[in-house]
TILUM-317931 format. One record per residue (C-alpha): residue in three letters; z negated, x negated, y negated. Coordinates in steps of 0.5 Angstrom, whole numbers, plus 500, padded with zeros to 3 digits. Each point is the difference from the previous one (the first is absolute). Last residue first. Example, Ala and Ser with C-alpha at 12.3 -4.5 7.8 and 13.67 -1.06 7.14 Angstrom:
# TILUM-317931
SER486473502
ALA498502507
# end
This chain:
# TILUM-317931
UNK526484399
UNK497495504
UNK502493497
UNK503495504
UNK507502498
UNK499496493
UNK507496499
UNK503506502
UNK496505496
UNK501496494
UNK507500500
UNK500508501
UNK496501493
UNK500508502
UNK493499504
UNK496497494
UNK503504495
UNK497507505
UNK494496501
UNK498497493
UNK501508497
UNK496503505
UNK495496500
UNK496503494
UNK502506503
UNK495499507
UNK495505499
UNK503504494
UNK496505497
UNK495495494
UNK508499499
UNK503506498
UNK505507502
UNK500496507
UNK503495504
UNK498495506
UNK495504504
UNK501505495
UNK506502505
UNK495501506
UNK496504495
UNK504504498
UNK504503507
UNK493501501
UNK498505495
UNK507503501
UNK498501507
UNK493503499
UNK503505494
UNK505501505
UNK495502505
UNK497504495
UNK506504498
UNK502503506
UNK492503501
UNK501503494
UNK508502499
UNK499507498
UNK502503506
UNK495497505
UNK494501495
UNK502508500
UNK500499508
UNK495497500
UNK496504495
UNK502506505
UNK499495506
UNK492500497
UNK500506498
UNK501503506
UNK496495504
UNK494503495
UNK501506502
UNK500498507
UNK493497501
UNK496494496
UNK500496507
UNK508499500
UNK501499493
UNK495494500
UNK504496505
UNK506501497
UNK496498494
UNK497494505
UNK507498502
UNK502500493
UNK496495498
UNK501495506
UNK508500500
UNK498498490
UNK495495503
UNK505497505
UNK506499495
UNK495498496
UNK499494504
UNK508499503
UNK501500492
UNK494494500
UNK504496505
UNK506501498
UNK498497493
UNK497494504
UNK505499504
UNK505499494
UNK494496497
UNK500496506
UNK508498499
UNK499499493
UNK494495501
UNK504496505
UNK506500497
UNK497497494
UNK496495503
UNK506498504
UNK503499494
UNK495496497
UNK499496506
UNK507497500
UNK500499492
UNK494495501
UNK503497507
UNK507499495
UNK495496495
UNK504503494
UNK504496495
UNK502500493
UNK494503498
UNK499506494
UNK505500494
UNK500507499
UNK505504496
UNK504504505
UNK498506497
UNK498503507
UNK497494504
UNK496498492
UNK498507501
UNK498500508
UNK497493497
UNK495502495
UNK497506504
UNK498494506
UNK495499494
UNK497492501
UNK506497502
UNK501494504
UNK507503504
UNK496500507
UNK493501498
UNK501506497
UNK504503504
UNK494499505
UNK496504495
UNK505505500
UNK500502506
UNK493499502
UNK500506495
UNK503504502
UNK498500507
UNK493501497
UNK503506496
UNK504502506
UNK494499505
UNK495506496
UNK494501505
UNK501494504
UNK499499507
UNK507501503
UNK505498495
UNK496494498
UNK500499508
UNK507500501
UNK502495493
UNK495496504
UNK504501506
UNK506498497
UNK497494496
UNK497497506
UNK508501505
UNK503496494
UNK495495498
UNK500498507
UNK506496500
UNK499498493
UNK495497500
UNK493503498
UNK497497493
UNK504502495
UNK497507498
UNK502506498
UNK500504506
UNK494497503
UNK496500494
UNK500507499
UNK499501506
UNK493496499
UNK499504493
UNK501506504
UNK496499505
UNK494498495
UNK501506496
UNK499504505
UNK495496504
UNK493506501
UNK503506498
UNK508498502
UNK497499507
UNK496505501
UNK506505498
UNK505496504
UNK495500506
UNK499507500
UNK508502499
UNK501495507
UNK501493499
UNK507498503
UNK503497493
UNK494496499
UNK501497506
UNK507499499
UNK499496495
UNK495496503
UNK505498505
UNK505498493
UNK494495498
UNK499497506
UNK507499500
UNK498494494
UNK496496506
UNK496495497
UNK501503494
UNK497507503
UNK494497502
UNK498499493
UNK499506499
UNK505507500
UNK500502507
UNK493496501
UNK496503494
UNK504508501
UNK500500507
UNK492498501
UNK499506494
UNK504505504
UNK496498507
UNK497505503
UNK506506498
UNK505495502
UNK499504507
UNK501507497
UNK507500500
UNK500502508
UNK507500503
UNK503496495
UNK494496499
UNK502497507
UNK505496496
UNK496499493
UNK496496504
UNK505496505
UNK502497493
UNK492499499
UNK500495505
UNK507497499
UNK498498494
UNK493498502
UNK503496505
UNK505496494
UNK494498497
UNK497497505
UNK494502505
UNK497494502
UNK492503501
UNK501509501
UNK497503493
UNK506498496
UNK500507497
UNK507502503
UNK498496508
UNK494505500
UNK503506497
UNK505500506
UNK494498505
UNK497507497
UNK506504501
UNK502496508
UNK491504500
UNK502507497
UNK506500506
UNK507499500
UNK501505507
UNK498506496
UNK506503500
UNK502500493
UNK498494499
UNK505498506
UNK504504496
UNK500496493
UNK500494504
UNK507501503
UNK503504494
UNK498493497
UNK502496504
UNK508503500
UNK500499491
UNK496493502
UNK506498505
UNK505502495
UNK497496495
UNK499494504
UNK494498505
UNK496494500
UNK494502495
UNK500507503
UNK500497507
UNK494496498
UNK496504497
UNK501505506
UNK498495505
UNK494497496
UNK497507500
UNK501501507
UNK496493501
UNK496503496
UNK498506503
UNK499497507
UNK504507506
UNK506497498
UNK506504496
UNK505495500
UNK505500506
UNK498505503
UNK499505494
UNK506498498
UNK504501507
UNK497507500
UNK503501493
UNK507497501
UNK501504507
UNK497507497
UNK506499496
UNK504498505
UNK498506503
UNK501505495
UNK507498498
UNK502501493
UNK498494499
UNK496498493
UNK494496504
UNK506495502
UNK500496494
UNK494496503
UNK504499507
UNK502493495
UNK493497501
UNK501499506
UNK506495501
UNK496496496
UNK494499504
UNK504500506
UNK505494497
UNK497495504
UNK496503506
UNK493500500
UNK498504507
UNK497506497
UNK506500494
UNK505500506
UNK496506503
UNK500504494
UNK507497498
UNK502503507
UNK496507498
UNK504501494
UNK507499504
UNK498505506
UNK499505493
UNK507498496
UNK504501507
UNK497506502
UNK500503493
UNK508499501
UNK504498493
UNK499494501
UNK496495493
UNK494498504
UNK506497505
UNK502496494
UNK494497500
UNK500499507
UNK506496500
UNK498496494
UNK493498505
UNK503499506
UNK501492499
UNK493501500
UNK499502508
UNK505494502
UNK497495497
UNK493502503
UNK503500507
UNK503493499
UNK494497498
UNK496503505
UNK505498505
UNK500493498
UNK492500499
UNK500503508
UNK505494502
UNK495495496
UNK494502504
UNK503499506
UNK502494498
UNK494499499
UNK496502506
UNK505496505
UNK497492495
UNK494502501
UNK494504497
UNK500505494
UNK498494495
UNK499504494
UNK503496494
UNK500495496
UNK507498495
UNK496502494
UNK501506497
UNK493503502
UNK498507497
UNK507503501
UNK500496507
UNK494503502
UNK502507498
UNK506500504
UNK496497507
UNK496506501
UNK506504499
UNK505496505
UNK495500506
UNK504506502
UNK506497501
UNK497497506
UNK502505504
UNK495504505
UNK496505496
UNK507501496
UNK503503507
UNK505497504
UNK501504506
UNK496497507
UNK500495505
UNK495496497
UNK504499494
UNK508502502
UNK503496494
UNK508503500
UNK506496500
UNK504501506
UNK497495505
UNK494504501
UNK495496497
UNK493499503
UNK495498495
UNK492499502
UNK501494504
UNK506497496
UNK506497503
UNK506504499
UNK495502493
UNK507504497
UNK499502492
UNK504505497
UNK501500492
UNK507502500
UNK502493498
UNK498497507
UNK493496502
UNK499497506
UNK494496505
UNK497495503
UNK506496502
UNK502500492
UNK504502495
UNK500502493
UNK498494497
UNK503495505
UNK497493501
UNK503496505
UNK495494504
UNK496506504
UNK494497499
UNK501496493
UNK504505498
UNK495506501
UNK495497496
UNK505497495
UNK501508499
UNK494503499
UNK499499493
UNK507503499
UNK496507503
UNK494499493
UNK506500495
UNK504505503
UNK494503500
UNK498499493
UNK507503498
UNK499506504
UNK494501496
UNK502500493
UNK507504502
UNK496506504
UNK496501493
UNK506499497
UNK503506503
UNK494504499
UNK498504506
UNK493500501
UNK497506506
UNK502495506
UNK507498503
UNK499504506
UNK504505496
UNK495508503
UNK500504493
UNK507496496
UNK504502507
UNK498506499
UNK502501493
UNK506497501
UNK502505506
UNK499506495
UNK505497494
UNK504499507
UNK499508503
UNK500502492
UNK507496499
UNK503503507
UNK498508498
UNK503498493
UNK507498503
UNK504496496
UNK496494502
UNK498494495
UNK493501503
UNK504498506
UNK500493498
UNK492498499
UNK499504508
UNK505495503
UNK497494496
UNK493503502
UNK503500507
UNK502493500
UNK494498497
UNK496503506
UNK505497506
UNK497493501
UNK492503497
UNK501505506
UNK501507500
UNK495503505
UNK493502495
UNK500507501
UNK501501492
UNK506495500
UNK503505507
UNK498506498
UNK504497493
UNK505498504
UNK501508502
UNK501502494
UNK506495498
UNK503502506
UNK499507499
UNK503500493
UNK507496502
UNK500505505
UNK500505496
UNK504498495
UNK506498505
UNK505495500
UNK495495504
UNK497494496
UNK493500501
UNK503501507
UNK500494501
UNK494498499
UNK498505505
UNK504496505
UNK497494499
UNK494502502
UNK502504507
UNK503492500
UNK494497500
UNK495505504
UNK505498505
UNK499493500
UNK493500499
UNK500504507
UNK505496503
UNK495494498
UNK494504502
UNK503501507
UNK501492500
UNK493498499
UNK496505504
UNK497507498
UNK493501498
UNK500501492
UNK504507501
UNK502502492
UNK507501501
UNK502507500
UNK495504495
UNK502496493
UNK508498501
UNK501506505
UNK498505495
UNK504496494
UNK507501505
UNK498506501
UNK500502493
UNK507497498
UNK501504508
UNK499506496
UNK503499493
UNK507498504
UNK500506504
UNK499504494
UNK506496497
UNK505503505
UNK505496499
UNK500495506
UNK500493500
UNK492499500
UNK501504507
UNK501495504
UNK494498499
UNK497506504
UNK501496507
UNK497493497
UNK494505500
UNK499500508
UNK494495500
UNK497501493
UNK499508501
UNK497497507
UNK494495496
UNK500506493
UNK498506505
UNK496505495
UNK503498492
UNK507499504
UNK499507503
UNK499503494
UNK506495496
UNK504502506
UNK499508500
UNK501500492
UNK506496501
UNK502506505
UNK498506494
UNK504496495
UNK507500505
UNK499507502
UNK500503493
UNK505496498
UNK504502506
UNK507498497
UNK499492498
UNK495500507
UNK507502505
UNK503494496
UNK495495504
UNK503502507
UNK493501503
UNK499494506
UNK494498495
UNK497506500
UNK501502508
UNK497492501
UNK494501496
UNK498507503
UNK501497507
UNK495493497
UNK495506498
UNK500503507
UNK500494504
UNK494497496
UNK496500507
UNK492498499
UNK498507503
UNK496502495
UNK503497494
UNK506500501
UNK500509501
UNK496499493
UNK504497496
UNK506504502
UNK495507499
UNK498498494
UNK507498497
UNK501507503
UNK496502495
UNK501496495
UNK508502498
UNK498508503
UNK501503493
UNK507498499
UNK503504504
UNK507500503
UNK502493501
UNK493497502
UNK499506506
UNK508498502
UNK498493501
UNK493503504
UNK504504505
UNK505495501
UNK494495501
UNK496506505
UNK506501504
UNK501493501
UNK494497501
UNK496505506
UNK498494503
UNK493503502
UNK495495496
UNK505499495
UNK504506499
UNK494506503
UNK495496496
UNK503499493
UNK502508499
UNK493502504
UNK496496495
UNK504501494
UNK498507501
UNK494499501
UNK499497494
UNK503505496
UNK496505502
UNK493497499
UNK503498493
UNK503507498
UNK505499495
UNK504499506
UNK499506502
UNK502503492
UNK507496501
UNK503504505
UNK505496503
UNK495495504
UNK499508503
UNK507498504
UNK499494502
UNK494502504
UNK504505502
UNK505496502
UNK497494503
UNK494505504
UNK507503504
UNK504494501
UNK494497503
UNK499506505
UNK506500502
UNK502493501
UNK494501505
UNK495494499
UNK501492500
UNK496496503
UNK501504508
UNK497506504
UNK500505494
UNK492501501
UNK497493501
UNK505497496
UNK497504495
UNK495495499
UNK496503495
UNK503499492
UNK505504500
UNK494506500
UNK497497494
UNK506501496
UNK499508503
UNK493500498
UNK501497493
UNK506506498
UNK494505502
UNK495498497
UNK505499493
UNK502506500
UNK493504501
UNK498497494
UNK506503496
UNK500505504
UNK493503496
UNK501507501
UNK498505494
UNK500507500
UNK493500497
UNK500494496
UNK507503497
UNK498507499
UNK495498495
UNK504496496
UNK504506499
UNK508498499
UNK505499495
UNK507497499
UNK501502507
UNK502496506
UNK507501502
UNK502492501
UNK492499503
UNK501505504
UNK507498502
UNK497492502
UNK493503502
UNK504503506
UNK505494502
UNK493496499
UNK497505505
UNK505500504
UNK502494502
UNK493498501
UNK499505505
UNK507498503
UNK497493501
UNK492503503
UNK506504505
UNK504495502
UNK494495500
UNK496503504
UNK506502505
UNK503493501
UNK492498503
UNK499506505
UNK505498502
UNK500493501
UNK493502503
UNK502504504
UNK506496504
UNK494494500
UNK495505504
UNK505502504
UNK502493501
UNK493499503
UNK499506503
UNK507498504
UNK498493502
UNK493503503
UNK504505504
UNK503494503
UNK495498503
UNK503493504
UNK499495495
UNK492502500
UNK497500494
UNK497493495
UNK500503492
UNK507497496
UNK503507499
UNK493502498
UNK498496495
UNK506500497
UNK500507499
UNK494500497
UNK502496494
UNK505507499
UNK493503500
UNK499497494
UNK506504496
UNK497506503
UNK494502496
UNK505499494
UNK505505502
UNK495504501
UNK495500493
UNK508501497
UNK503506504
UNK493504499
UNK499498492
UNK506503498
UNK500506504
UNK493501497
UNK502497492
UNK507505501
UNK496506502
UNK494499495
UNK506498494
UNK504507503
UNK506499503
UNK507501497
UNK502492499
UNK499500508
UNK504504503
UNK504496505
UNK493496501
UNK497507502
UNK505502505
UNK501493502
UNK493499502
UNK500508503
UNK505498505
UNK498493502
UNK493504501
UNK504505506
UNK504494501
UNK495495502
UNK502494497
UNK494500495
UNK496500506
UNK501494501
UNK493497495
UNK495504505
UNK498509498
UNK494502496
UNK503496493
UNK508502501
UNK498506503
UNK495503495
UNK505498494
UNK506504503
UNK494505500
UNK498499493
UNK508501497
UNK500507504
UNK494503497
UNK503498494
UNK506503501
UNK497506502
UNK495500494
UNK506499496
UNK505504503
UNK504497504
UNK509501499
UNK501494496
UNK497496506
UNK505503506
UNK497497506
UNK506495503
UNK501501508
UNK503495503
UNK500493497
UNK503495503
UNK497495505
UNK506496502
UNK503500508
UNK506505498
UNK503503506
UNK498507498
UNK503500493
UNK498506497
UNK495497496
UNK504495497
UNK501502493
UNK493501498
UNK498492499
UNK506501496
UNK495502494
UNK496493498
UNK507496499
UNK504495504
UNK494501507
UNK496494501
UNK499501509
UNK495503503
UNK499499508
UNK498506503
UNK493501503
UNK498498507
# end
């Protein structure tokens, strides 16, 4: 009989007791020098051992000759060829695999009838135990230190690898391990599987042994590439869970674990695995409720030092409530206690845990009555917990618990009592001073909106409306019930109950049980909108705004209508609550955190999807936006726009556009327009929303107002920002339209038309004046002197007028002029406007004793306005030659290059002698002086036909010094 072999500490100390003669344990006698074979010795060394291992039975493994060589090799592992460390491999494996069924055998053979007198049989058979035993302690030794090595070995060579290598010498050199890891580290799980009492004589294993497959296994849990190996972890979640449930190695293997989570944070799911996965298998929870009891006895201070720690166990809890919800919700009273502490990490983790066990933990159906009323009450009071903690001191916390009520809203397990709790909660901590908690509530808002029980309407008053007929209709129920019950009751009755938080309880009800703390338990499931009433809501809306008689739907009896109330109720007050946020967001859009300003948009988007009051104008105020420095709010903006108004049908994005056009102010327009002209730009406006433009302008869509084709043709002249020609088609449309009898229905019309014109490209400017030149002009013309726009649109037409006469024709200070003194013409009923500078200068004119103060108002703006465009005009023109003159000298630049040096030469030389006569100097300021003249002509000059406003000047200047007037008169612009 072999000697009986013992786990050793380390490999090497299996060497250290040969001189020992008393000790009984297989040790290793003489070892065989391996780094001293030559290649070929060693290979024909490696194929010997392999012989014997194949040729010989399953113990000859602790023979001591081959025991020896086994060692040698395995000692040397790292330094071994592929070929041999694939054949030694391979050896030690295919045997210990052909010997894990012959365990069965045993059992056969102990329990086989035989003579109790013959001893010798008795001694065979334990014999054959011992061997097996043996046998089955060496394999795994020596396939556990194979594994060690190599990972040992890839660990430093993958530390020292070169930068570069020959793909070439990789396949040849090539020894897959990571597939012969995962082989191995399965074959050794499955070993804990067989009945190993068979071997060890009782249920539970040598200590030795299970400390020596814990610790190694433990230890490759460390290297984070094995765990990256799916085969490999698993098998090692395996072997951890098996040796501490199945063979109550719970204490080492808990501490093991709790030191694991505290040191590296890549183990977190892996050893939530191997937890779950050990009660899964053997329906014994005893390792997590150990591990759960260590966290829950650790000093909570501790956590505040070892961050790392303290975020690394509240991922553990958070995976392992995800797998275990039932028995993490048994023993999670022990983590409360944990809330009072100051680690916040903690905090988030059980917050998440918390929402876990809400979703996973309390689904079962087949439970009696009284276990799903403990069940219901725990459940309960996990929730009250996380409303709690949406006031807790920490930002972090405060965010997470907001999170985790939007999986709980998405998932559909908030019930109505609690909804509008929650929205009010969430509605409040917009205002907090922490951006990550307003974007987890802005975030909470949005799910709830998405997954509300209360339909896909939410007006307010569209709630009122009906709730109000269906008071009606459950105060027709009331004779009913007093005249059975003899007492009337308008909330309370013996078949049912309806608090002011929403909840309904249906303690009779055949469908309805309740739980006695106020929530509804349809059919022993969560409150879902399938199965509240509240979602009739939207069906009944539209019939009572069509019908506002006191006739209703019949939803059935006196119970169902009530029901039906509460829903409304709290409907009601959830829409209440949402546009009530309404300023809140507006000042949200204005934050200085992108974050803030996106997660707002996309809450007005789906406000605006739901029809809450005050979305749509709370809207149309992210349209200054688009002139963020910020790229992504920005980008925010455009993508809400396309969203919102930019639809698939032609027209009805057309009719959006107008209409926003319309009801947007000057600042709105300025940020619309960069809108549109990018969109344009882009492509996402496309030839078809352009053609449905020109539809609305022409009058070609039936109903279309005045007003429409306003806005029509205002978004026209946005999007030919980007692209002028797209009022080349319709010149002559815009002429007849813009300045015709439309323009008196809606005097802006004409100011929109303006704008056109001053839009057009060179071409359209040129066709333009060929064909309606003079018609243009006239109309302008009339535009600006006439009396038939009011005031308050006058002066925005008349600047853009005056705009359009500078843009379009070819001598504007003369046809300005001209317009100027024509007016002053009118106002002071002269016929020669020349006449009255001089009777202003002498003194001696007895023109009118009064002057219509709005006369005399768009006078000077008139005035101010034309002087203003010449000085931009002039500048204009001097930028022009300015332009021409660069360009002239570029291309004689040009030219001296290509005609050769000597003409370069000359070309500086003439330079040189232009550059010290004051040529080039004197151009520019012949350019300046000619365009400080000009600007002073616009109101002086050296004689009259020179002077573009002179004739105003002297009626202006005493105008300004008559201080008494100018009090009397401070409604007129100057």
């Amino acid at each position: 009989m072999a000697p009986q072999f013992v786990f050793p500490s380390t490999f090497s100390s299996l060497e250290l007791n040969n001189d020992n003669d008393n000790d009984t344990r297989l040790t290793v006698l003489r070892p065989t020098t391996v780094s001293s074979l030559r290649p070929s010795d060693l290979e024909e060394f490696v194929k010997g051992v392999s012989f014997d291992l194949s040729d010989k039975e399953l113990f000859c493994i602790e023979e001591q000759e081959v025991f020896d060589r086994v060692y040698s090799l395995v000692k040397c592992f790292s330094s071994l060829t592929p070929a041999c460390k694939f054949n030694i491999v391979e050896s030690l494996r295919s045997n210990f695999s052909v010997l894990l069924p012959n365990v069965d055998s045993l059992s056969r053979t102990s329990h086989s009838p035989h003579d109790d007198d013959d001893g010798d049989d008795n001694s065979a058979v334990l014999d054959r135990v011992a061997s097996h035993r043996n046998a089955f302690k060496i394999y795994t030794f020596f396939l556990i230190h194979v594994v060690l090595a190599e990972e040992s070995s890839s660990s430093s060579s993958n530390a020292a690898k070169p930068a570069a290598n020959s793909r070439k010498k990789l396949t040849i050199n090539a020894w897959n391990w990571e597939g012969q890891r995962g082989r191995i580290l399965n074959l050794i799980a499955n070993s804990l599987e067989i009945n190993l009492s068979l071997l060890f004589g009782s249920s539970d294993p040598d200590e030795t042994y299970l400390s020596f497959l814990t610790k190694n296994a433990f230890l490759l849990f460390e290297n984070a590439a094995v765990l990256k190996d799916s085969d490999a972890k698993d098998a090692l979640c395996r072997i951890i869970g098996t040796c501490a449930t199945k063979y109550h190695y719970l204490a080492q293997s808990s501490a093991s674990i709790m030191h694991m989570l505290h040191k590296y944070d890549f183990v977190v799911t892996s050893m939530a695995d191997a937890v779950a996965g050990a009660e899964k298998k053997f329906s014994d929870g005893s390792l997590a409720i150990s591990l759960i009891r260590e966290i829950g006895r650790t000093n909570p201070k501790d956590y505040t030092k070892d961050t790392t720690g303290a975020e690394n166990i509240g991922r553990f809890l958070v995976e392992l409530s995800e797998r275990l919800p039932k028995l993490v919700s048994t023993n999670i009273g022990i983590l409360v206690p944990h809330f009072a502490g100051e680690s916040y990490k903690i905090r988030n983790s059980l917050v998440a845990v918390l929402g876990k066990l809400v979703s996973k933990a309390f689904k079962d159906e087949d439970v009696d009555v009284s276990s799903k009323s403990s069940r219901l009450r725990t459940k309960q009071a996990m929730l009250e917990i996380l409303m709690e903690r949406c006031r807790d001191v920490s930002a972090y916390t405060r965010s997470k618990v907001l999170q985790v009520w939007s999986e709980l809203c998405e998932e559909h397990f908030v019930s109505i009592g609690l909804w509008n709790e929650m929205a009010a909660v969430a509605a409040g901590r917009l205002e907090d001073k922490a951006t990550i908690v307003r974007k987890a509530a802005l975030n909470l808002l949005i799910v709830m909106l998405q997954h509300n029980p209360f339909g896909p309407q939410l007006r307010v008053a569209s709630f009122e409306a009906t709730l109000d007929q269906y008071k009606k209709k459950l105060s027709s129920f009331q004779p009913e019930v007093q005249a059975q019950n003899g007492e009337v009751d308008h909330f309370n009755s013996e078949n049912g109950t309806c608090n002011p938080d929403g909840e309904i309880d249906h303690s009779n009800s055949e469908k309805q049980t309740s739980d006695g703390d106020g929530e509804i338990d349809h059919a022993n499931s969560e409150v879902g909108p399938e199965d509240q009433p509240n979602s009739l809501t939207d069906s009944y809306l539209s019939q009572v705004e069509k019908d506002k008689d006191d006739s209703v739907p019949d939803v059935g009896n006196l119970e169902q209508t009530r029901a039906l109330v509460a829903s409304l109720e709290a409907g009601l007050t959830f829409s209440k609550c949402i546009s009530a946020t309404m300023p809140t967001l507006v000042q949200l859009m204005a934050s200085s955190s992108a974050a803030d300003v996106e997660n707002t948009i996309l809450l007005l988007m789906r406000c605006r999807q739901f029809q809450i009051d005050g979305s749509e104008s709370c809207l149309r105020k992210m349209l200054p936006l688009v002139f963020s420095q910020d790229k992504s709010i920005y980008e925010a903006v455009e993508n809400a726009f396309i969203t919102i108004y930019i639809t698939r049908n032609s027209l009805e994005t057309a009719k959006n556009l107008l209409t926003l056009a319309i009801d947007s102010n000057i600042g709105d327009l300025a940020a619309l327009e960069s809108v549109i002209a990018a969109l344009v730009f882009k492509g996402d406006i496309s030839s078809g929303m352009i053609s449905a433009l020109w539809d609305f302008f022409c009058f070609n869509v039936p109903k279309t107002t005045a007003e429409q084709c306003r806005g029509a043709l205002a978004v026209l002249c946005m999007a030919a920002k980007s692209s002028s020609g797209i009022l080349s088609s319709h010149l002559q449309d815009i002429v007849d339209i813009g300045f015709g009898r439309w323009a008196k229905v809606d005097p802006l019309l004409a100011r929109t038309a303006c704008i056109a014109l001053q839009r057009l490209s060179e071409e359209d400017r040129k066709k333009l004046l060929a064909s309606n030149g003079s018609r243009v002009f006239s109309m302008l013309e009339s535009l600006i002197a006439g009396s038939w726009l009011p005031d308050n649109i006058w002066y925005t037409a008349a600047d853009k007028a005056v705009g359009a006469i500078y843009t379009l024709h070819p001598a504007p200070e003369s046809f300005a002029a001209r317009i100027v003194q024509k007016y002053q013409s009118s106002i002071f009923h002269r016929g020669e406007s020349a006449d009255i500078e001089h009777e202003m200068e002498d003194g001696t004119g007895h023109g009118p004793s009064t002057v219509q103060v709005g006369k005399l108002g768009r006078y000077f703006f008139l005035i101010s306005h034309v002087a203003m465009h010449q000085l931009v005009y002039i500048e204009s023109c001097v930028r022009k030659i300015q332009k021409q003159k660069a360009k002239k000298d570029r291309q004689e630049s040009d030219s001296t290059i290509v005609d050769g040096n000597d003409s370069t030469l000359n070309a500086e030389k003439d330079g040189g002698i232009n550059a010290e006569l004051g040529v080039a100097a004197s151009e520019d300021a012949i350019l300046d002086s000619l365009a400080d003249r000009a600007e002073k002509e616009i109101l002086s000059g050296g004689s009259h036909e020179k002077n573009l406003l002179g004739c105003c000047a002297p009626f202006l200047s005493k105008t300004c010094r008559n201080f008494s007037l100018m009090q009397k008169a401070s409604p007129i612009p100057l």
